[in-house]
C-alpha positions as CSV (number, residue, x, y, z in Angstrom):
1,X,-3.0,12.7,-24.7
2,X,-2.6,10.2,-22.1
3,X,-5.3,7.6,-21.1
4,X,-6.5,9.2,-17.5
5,X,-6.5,6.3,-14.4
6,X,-8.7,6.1,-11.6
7,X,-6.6,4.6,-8.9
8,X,-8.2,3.3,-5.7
9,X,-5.9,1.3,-2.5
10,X,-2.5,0.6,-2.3
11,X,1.1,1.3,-3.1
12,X,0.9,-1.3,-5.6
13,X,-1.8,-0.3,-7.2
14,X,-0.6,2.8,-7.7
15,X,2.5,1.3,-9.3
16,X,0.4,-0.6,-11.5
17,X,-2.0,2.2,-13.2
18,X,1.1,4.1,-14.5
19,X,1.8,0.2,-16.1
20,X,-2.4,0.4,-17.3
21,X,-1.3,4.0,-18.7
22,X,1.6,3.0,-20.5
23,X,-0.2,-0.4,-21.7
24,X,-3.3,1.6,-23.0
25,X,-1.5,4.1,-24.7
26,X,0.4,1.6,-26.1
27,X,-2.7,-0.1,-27.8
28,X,-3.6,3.3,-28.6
29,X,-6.1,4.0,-26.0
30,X,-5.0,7.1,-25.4
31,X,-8.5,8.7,-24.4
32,X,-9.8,5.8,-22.1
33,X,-10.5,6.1,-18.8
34,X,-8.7,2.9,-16.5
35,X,-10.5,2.8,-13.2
36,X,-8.0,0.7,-11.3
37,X,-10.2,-0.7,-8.1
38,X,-9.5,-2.1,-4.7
39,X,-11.2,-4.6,-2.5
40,X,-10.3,-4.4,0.3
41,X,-13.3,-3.0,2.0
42,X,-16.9,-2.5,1.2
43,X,-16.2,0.8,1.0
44,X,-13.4,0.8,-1.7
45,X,-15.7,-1.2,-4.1
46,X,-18.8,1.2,-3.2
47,X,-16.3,4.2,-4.5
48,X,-15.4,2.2,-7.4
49,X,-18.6,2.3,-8.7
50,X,-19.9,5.5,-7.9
51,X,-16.5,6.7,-9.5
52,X,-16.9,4.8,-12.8
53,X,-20.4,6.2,-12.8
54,X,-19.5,9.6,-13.0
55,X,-16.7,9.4,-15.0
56,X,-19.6,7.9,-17.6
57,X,-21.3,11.0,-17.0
58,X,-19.0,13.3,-17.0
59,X,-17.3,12.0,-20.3
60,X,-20.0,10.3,-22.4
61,X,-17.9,9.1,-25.5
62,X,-15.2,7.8,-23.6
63,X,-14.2,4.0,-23.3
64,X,-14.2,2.8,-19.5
65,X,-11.7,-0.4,-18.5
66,X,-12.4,-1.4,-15.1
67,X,-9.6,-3.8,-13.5
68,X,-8.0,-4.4,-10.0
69,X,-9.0,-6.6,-7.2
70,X,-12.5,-5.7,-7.0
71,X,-13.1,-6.3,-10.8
72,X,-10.5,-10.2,-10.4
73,X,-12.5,-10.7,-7.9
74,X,-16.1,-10.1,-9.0
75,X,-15.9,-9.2,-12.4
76,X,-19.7,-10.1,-13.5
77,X,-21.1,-7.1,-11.0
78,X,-18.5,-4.6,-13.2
79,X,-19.4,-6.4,-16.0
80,X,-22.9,-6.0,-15.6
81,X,-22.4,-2.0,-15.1
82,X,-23.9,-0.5,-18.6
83,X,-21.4,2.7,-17.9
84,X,-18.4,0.1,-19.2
85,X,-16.8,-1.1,-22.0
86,X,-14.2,-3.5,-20.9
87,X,-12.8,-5.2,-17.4
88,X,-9.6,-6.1,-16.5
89,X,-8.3,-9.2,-14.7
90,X,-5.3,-8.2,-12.4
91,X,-3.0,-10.0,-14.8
92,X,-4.4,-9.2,-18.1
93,X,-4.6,-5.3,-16.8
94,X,-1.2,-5.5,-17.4
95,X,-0.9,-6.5,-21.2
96,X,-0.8,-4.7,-24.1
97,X,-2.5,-6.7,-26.2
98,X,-5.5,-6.4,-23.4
99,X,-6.6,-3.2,-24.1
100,X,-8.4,-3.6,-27.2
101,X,-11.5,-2.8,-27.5
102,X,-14.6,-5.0,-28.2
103,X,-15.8,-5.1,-31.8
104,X,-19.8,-4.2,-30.8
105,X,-20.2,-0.4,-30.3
106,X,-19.6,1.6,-27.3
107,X,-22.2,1.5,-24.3
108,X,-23.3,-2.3,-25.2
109,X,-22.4,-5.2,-23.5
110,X,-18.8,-5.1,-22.1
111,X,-16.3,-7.8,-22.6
112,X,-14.6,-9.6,-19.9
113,X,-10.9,-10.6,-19.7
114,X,-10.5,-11.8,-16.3
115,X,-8.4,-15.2,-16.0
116,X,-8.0,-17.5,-12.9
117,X,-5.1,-15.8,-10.9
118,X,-4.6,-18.4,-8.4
119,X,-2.8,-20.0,-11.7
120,X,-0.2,-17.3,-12.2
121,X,3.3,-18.6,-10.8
122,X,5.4,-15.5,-11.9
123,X,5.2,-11.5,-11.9
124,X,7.8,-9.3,-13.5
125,X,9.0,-5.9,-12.1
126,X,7.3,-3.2,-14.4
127,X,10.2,-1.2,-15.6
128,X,8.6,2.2,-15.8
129,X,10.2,5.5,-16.5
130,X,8.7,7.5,-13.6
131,X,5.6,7.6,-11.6
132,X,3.2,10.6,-12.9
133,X,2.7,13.6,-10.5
134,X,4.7,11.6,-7.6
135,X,8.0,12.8,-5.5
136,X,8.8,9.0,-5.2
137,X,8.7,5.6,-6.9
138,X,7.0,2.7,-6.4
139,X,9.3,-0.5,-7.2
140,X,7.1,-3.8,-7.3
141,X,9.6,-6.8,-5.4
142,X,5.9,-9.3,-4.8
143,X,2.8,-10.1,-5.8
144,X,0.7,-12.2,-3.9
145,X,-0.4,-13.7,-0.7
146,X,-0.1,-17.0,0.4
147,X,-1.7,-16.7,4.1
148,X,-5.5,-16.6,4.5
149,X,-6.5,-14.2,7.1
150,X,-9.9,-14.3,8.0
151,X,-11.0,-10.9,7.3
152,X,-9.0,-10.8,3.9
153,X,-10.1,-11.7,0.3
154,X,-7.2,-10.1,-1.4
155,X,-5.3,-13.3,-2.2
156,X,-8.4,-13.6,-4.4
157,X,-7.7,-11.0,-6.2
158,X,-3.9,-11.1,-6.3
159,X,-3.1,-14.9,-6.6
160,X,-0.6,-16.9,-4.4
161,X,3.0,-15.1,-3.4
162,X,5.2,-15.0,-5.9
163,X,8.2,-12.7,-6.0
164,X,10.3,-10.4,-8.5
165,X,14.0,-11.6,-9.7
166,X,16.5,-9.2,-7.7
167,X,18.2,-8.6,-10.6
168,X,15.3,-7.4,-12.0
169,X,14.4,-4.9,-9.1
170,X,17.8,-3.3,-8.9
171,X,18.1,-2.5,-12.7
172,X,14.6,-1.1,-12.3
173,X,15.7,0.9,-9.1
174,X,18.9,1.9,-11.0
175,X,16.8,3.1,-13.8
176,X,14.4,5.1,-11.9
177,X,17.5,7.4,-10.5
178,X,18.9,8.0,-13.3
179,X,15.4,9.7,-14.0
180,X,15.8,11.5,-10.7
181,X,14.2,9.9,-8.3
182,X,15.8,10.2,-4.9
183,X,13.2,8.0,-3.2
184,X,11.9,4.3,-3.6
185,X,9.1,3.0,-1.9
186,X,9.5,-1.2,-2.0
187,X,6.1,-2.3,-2.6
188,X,3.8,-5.6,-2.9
189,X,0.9,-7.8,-1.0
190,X,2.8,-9.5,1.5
191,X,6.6,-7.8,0.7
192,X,8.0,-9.8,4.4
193,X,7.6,-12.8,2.2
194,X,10.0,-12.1,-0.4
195,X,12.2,-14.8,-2.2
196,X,10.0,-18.0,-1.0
197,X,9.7,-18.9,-4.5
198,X,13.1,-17.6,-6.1
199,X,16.2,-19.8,-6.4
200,X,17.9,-20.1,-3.0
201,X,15.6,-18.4,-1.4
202,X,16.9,-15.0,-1.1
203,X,14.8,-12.9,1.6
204,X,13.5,-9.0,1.9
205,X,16.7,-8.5,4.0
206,X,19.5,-9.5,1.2
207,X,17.5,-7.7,-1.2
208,X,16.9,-4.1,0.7
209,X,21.3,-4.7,1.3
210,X,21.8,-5.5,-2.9
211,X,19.7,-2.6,-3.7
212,X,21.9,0.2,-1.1
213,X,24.8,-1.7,-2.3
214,X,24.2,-1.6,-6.3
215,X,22.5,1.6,-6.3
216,X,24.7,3.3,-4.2
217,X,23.4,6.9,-6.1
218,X,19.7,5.9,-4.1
219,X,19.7,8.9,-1.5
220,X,16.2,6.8,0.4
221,X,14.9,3.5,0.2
222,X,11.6,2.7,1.9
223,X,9.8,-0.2,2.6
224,X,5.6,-0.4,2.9
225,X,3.7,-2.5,4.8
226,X,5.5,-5.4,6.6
227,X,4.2,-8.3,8.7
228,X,6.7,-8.6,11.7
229,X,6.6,-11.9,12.0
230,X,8.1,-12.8,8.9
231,X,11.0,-10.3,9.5
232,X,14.6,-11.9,8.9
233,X,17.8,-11.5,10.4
234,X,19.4,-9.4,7.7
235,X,16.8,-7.1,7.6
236,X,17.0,-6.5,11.0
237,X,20.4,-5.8,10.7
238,X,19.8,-3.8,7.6
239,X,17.6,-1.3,9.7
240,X,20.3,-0.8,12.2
241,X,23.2,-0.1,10.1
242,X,21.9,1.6,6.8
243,X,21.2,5.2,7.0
244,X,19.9,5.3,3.5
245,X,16.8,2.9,4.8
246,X,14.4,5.0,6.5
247,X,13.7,4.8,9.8
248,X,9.5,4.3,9.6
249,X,8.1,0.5,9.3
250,X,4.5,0.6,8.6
251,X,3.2,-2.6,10.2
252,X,0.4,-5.5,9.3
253,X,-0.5,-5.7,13.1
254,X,-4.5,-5.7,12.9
255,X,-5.6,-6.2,16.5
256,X,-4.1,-6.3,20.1
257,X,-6.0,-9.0,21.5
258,X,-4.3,-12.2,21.1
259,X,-8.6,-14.1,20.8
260,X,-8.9,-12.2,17.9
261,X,-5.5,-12.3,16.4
262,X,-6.4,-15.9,16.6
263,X,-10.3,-16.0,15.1
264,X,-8.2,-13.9,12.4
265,X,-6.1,-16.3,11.6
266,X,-2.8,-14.2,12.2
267,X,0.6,-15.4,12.8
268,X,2.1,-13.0,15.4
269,X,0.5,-12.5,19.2
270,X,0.5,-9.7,20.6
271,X,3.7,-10.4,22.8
272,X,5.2,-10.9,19.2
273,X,4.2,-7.3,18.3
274,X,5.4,-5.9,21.4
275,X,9.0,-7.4,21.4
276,X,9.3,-6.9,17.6
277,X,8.7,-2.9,18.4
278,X,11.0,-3.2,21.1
279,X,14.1,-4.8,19.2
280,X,14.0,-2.4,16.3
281,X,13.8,0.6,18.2
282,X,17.0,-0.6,20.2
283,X,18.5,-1.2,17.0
284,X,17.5,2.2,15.5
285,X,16.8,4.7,18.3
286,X,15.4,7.1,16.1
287,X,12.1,4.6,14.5
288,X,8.6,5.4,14.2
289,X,6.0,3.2,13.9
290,X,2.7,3.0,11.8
291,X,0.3,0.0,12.0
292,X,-3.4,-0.9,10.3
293,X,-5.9,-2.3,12.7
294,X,-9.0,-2.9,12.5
295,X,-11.9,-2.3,15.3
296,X,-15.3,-4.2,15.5
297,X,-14.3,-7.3,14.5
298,X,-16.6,-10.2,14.8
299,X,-16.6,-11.4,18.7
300,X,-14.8,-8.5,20.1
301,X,-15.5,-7.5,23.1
302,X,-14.8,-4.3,25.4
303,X,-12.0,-6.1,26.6
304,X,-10.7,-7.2,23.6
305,X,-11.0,-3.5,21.8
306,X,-9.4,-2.1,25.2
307,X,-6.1,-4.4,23.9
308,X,-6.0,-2.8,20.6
309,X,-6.4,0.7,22.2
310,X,-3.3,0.0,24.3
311,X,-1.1,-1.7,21.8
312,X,-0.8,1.7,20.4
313,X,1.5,3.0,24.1
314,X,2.9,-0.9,24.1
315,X,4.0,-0.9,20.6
316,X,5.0,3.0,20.6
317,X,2.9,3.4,17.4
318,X,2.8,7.4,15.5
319,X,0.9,6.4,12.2
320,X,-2.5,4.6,12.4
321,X,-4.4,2.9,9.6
322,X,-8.0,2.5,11.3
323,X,-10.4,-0.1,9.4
324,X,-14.0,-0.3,10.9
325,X,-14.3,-4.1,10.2
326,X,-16.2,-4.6,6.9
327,X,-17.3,-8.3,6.0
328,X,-16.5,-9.4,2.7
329,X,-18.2,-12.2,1.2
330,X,-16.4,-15.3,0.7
331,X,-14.5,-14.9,3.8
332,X,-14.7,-17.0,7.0
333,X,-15.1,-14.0,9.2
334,X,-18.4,-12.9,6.9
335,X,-19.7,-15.6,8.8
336,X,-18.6,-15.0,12.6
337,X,-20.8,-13.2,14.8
338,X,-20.9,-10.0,13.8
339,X,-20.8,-6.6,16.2
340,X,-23.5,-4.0,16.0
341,X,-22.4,-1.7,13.2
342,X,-22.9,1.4,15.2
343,X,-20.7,0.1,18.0
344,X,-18.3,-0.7,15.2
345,X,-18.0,2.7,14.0
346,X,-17.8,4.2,17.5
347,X,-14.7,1.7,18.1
348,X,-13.2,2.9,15.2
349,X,-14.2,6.4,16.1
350,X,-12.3,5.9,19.6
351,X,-9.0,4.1,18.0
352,X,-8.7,7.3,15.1
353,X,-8.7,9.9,18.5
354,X,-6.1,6.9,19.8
355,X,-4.3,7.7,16.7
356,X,-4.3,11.5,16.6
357,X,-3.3,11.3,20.5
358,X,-0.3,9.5,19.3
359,X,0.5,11.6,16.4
360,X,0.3,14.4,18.2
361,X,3.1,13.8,20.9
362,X,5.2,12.5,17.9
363,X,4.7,15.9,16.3
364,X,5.6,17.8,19.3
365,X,8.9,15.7,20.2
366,X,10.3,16.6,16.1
367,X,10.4,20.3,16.8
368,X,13.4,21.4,17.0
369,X,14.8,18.6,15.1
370,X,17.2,18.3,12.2
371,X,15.5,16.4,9.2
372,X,16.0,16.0,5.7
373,X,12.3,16.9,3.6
374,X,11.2,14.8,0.7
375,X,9.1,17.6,-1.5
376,X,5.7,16.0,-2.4
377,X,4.3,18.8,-3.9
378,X,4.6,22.9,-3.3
379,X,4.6,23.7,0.3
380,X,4.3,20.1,1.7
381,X,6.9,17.0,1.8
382,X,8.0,14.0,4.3
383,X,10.5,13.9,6.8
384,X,12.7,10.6,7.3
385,X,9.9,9.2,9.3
386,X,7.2,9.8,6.6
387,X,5.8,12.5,8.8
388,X,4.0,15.4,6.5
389,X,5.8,18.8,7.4
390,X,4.8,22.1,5.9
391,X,7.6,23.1,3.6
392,X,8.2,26.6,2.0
393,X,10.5,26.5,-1.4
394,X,11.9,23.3,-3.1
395,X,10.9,21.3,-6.6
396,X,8.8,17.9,-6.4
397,X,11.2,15.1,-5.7
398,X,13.8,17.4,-4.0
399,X,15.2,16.4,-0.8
400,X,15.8,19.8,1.5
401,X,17.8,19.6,4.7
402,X,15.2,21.2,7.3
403,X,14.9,22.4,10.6
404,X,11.4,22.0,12.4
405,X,10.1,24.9,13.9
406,X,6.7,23.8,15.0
407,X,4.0,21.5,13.9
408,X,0.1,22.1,12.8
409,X,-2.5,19.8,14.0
410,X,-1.0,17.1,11.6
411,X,1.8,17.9,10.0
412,X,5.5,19.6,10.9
413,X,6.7,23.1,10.8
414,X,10.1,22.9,8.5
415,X,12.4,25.8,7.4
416,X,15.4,25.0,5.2
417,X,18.4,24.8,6.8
């Protein structure tokens, strides 16, 4: 029996709980539960907790290892938690040698294994076998952030940038297709900044062409969250003229008021948003768009929201991640004048319908269109452009060429072709 994880936030957290698995069961941990948390709201670490809580009660002989950015970044509160045994730095999470357990008895005090992670300098691509109940693979290229948004306390929890050896990434990719994957999702904090610490500097653009060119068997290779800004030449060039990269670019934009992209301590304006959307949809025709922003943050204004609201026609955006602005402590914009939390929610409120508005008219220009289905599960996959369509037939991890026939209030209509 396998150790069971509890996986909360992003791609690369995902990735790294089938590492925890492997790791645990390695140590012979086999009936733990890992509860792998995320940080990047209030919210997340509120689930966190309520989840380890009934995992306690639900399996009362169990050992419970907390890690992830929640428990790097505060790992007394999770320490303090009498329903575990043992947290997890986000370095030490992934160690063997970790995941023994304390030598007092179970339900006493836990022990704690959280180093400093602003002192890692490396990280290593994972090589793992497959990704447990999931159509495609996660491939970690970075770890890391080296910005400081305002709003943002992940770099606390995930150290400076530092980036994975190419090498390294396409043996793992080559690896992972030999095991049948036909998709590969490139993951990491800040993935745009890939290479700044590698010999000669190599950026995401060279290593999205070595991977189509030394995996040539990779039927789809797609990228997660990217901030435009930092986009190179070669990428750019990549999207236009490899097929086998897919045509969806989910993007770090966070705001459309250039005040607030400034109080947050972004890099791109708003102009910069707008022209990067422009460019890559000349260069690839056929590009959707997905973006996170956030509504209610501190100082904004009517005016100010009204910007974000309209980014989503000005950038052409399909795929919304909506954050209601949630201050975490320790960051500068904890301490900015906040907005009423009600009017924060009814921002966010108004953004999501934004978002569904949006979805919906990309939803009703794919019917009748030829796509190629990536099956998820029974009866539901992805098209090229990560849309969810409504599927009959086909394995997991199949790719099924499809005709869409109509669409559901979120999802495509597809028939095999």
């Amino acid at each position: 029996m396998a150790a069971r994880v509890i996986t909360f936030g992003c791609r690369l957290n995902a990735l790294e709980s089938e590492v925890m698995r492997a790791k645990a069961d390695a140590a012979g941990m086999e009936d733990a539960i890992l509860v792998n948390t995320c940080a990047v709201t209030g919210e997340a670490v509120r689930q966190a907790r309520q989840a380890i809580r009934k995992a306690r009660r639900e399996n009362p002989a169990a050992s419970i290892v907390v890690s992830g950015c929640a428990a790097q970044i505060d790992p007394a509160s999770f320490g303090g938690m009498a329903e575990v045994d043992l947290v997890l730095g986000n370095t030490e999470k992934l160690d063997a040698a970790s995941y023994r357990l304390p030598d007092f008895g179970l339900g006493e005090m836990p022990d704690v294994r959280v180093n400093d992670i602003m002192s890692v300098t490396e990280t290593a691509g994972h090589l793992i076998e497959g990704m447990d109940g999931r159509a495609r693979a996660f491939v970690e290229v970075q770890n890391g952030c080296d910005h400081r948004c305002t709003f943002c306390i992940i770099p606390y929890g995930r150290g400076n940038s530092r980036s994975v050896p190419m090498g390294a990434i396409v043996d793992q990719i080559r690896r992972l297709v030999e095991n049948g994957y036909r998709e590969v999702v490139l993951t990491g904090v800040d993935i745009t900044s890939y290479g700044a610490d590698l010999p000669g500097r190599p950026k995401l653009g060279a290593l999205a062409r070595a991977i189509l060119k030394h995996v040539p068997e990779l039927e789809r290779l797609r990228l997660s969250s990217i901030d435009s800004i930092e986009v190179d030449e070669a990428l750019l060039a990549a999207i236009a003229e490899e097929g086998r990269l897919m045509p969806h670019l989910h993007l770090s934009l966070q705001h459309g008021d250039d005040m607030i992209l400034k109080r947050m301590k972004r890099r791109h304006s708003r102009d910069d948003a707008i022209r990067f959307a422009e460019e890559v949809r000349r260069l690839r025709p056929d590009v959707v768009f997905g973006a996170d922003l956030i509504a209610g943050f501190p100082t904004e204004d009517e005016a100010m929201f009204d910007n974000t609201l309209a980014i989503v026609d000005d950038c052409g955006l399909t795929h919304l991640h909506v954050f209601p602005f949630s201050p975490r402590p320790g960051t500068p914009a904890a301490r900015m004048p906040q907005v009423d939390r009600s009017l924060v929610k009814e921002r966010a409120a108004r953004l999501r319908e934004k978002g569904d508005a949006a979805l919906a008219a990309h939803l009703r220009a794919e019917e009748g269109a030829a796509r190629r289905v990536l099956v998820e599960r029974r009866g539901l996959g992805r098209t090229e452009h990560f849309t969810p369509a409504e599927i009959a037939g086909g394995l997991p991890g199949e790719v099924i060429a499809a005709r869409i026939t109509g669409r559901t209030a979120r999802a495509l209509i597809a028939e095999a072709a």
